[in-house]
Each structure stands twice: as structure tokens, then as C-alpha cells.
N, C-alpha and C positions, 0 to 999 in steps of 0.2 A: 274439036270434033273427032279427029281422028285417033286421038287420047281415049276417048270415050267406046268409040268400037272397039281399040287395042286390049280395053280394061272388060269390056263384055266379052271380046272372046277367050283372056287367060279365065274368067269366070265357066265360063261354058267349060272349056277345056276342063280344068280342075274339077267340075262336076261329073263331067264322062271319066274321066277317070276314077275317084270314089266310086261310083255308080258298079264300073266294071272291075274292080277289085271288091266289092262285095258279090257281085253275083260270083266272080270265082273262089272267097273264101264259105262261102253256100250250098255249092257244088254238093262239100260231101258232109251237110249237118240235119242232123234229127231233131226234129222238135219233138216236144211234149207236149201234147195241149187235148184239153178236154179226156183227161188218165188213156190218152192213145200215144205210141210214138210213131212219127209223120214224118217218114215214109217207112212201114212195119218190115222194110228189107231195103236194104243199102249195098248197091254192088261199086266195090270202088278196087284200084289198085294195089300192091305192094306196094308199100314205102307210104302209106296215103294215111294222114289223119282225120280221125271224125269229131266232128263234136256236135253235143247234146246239150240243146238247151231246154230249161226250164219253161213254156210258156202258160204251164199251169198254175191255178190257183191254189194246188195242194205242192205239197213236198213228194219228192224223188227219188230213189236209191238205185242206177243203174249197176248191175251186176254179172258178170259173163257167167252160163253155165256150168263152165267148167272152172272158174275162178283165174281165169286170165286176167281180168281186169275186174275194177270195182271203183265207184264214185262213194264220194262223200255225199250226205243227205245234199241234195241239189234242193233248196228252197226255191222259191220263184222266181225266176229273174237269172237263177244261178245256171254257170253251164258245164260242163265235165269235156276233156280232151283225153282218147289214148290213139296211137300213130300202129298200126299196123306194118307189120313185117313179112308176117308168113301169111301164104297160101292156104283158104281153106274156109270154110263155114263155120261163123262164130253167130251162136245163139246168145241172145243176152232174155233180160227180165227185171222188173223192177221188183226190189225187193219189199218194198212198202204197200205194191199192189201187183199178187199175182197174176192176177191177170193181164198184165201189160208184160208184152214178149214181144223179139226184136230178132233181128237179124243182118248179119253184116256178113259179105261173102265176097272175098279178095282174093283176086287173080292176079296173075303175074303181071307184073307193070311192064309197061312198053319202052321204055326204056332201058329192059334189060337186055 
């Protein structure tokens, strides 16, 4: 019996953990879904990665304004990472549909 509760709580345990290592790698990701990106402005830190996932039915091209950054066609399902460094407002846009425009604006990390 006591086998039994030992075995449900490493069970619990290892699921609060999962659980709460997804909400923190979540923190700082942009979905795509319905040709919107969700959430249309992203404030996150120096040193902090984003990433963008596909949850659309169509295909993706995310692309910085100013050509800082650029994904490969993101099909559905697919998702794109770049890590921020510098301080500053970075406008992005999908290049397969202009009308989808984005925003990421990264302040100095606290840890500096």
C-alpha cells in the first residue's frame, strides 16, 4: 500500500514539474494562428529568446524590418527561434502575408 501512494506521488511530482517547465519555456512565444501573430507585441528581456510557432493552416515567413532576423517558410506545426541581445524595438512581419506585423521590444535584463 505504501508502495502505491510512493508511486502516485513521484507521478504527481514529475507532472508539476513538466507542467511548470512548459509554462516557463511559453513565457516568451508567439503563436500564429488564424494569419494573426498572438500576442501582436512581445515585451521580454536582453539575453531572452523568442520563439514562433506555426499554429496555422497556411504557411509563414517571419521576417525583421530591418533584416535582423528571418525564418525559413514556417509550414504548420513548424516553429522559428532568434535570442535577443540588444535593447530596442524590433518590428517584424510575415513575409507571405503582409498584413501580419509583430512586435518585440527588449529591455535590459535584470540581471544585469
Amino acid at each position: 500500500m505504501k508502495l502505491n501512494f510512493l508511486a502516485i506521488g513521484i507521478i504527481l511530482l514529475v507532472i508539476g514539474i513538466i507542467a511548470f517547465s512548459g509554462c516557463a519555456q511559453n513565457q516568451n512565444t508567439v503563436t500564429i494562428q488564424n494569419s494573426t501573430f498572438n500576442p501582436p507585441q512581445k515585451n521580454i528581456a536582453a539575453a531572452a529568446t523568442v520563439k514562433w510557432i506555426n499554429n496555422d493552416s497556411a504557411s509563414h515567413k517571419i521576417v525583421s524590418d530591418t533584416g535582423m532576423f528571418e525564418s525559413q517558410t514556417l509550414n504548420p506545426g513548424d516553429s522559428f527561434e532568434y535570442s535577443f541581445y540588444q535593447e530596442g524595438t524590433f518590428n517584424y512581419h510575415d513575409a507571405l502575408n503582409s498584413s501580419m506585423t509583430g512586435k518585440i521590444i527588449v529591455t535590459r535584463s535584470t540581471g544585469y
